[in-house]
C-alpha positions in Angstrom: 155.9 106.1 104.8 156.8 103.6 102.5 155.2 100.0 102.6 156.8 96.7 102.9 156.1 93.3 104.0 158.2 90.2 105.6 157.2 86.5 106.1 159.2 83.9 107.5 157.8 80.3 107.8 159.3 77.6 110.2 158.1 74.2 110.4 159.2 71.6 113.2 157.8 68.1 114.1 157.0 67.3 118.6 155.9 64.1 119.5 155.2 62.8 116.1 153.3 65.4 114.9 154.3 68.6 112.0 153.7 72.0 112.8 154.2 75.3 110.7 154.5 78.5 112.3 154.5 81.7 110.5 155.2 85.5 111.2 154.0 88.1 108.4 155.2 91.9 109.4 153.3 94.4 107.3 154.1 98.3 107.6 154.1 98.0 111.9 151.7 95.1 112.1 152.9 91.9 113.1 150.6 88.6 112.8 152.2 85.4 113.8 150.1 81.9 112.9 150.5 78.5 114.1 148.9 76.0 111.8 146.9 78.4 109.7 145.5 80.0 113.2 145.8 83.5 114.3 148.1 83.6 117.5 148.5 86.9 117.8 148.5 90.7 116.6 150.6 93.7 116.9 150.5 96.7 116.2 153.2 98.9 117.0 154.6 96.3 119.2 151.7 96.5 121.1 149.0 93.5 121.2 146.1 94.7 119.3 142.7 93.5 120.5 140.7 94.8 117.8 142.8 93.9 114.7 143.0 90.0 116.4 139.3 89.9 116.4 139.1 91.8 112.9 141.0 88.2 111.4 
């Protein structure tokens, strides 16, 4: 299984005020981030209650 990683940033402004979303994939982990705070986690394209309370 080989390894691999992807992180896409986007960044928009509502009502006056910036914010930065962020998605990092990881092997079949997926963490997405709003602000620096963890939104959510998949694993396998399934939510992963465990690994979002391991963060």
């Amino acid at each position: 299984m080989s390894k691999y990683i992807s992180a896409t940033t986007a960044g928009k402004t509502v009502n006056g005020r910036n914010t930065n979303t962020k998605r990092i994939t990881e092997n079949d982990q997926e963490k997405d981030e709003d602000d620096g705070k963890l939104k959510s986690f998949l694993l396998d394209g399934v939510a992963d209650e465990e690994g979002f309370e391991e963060e």
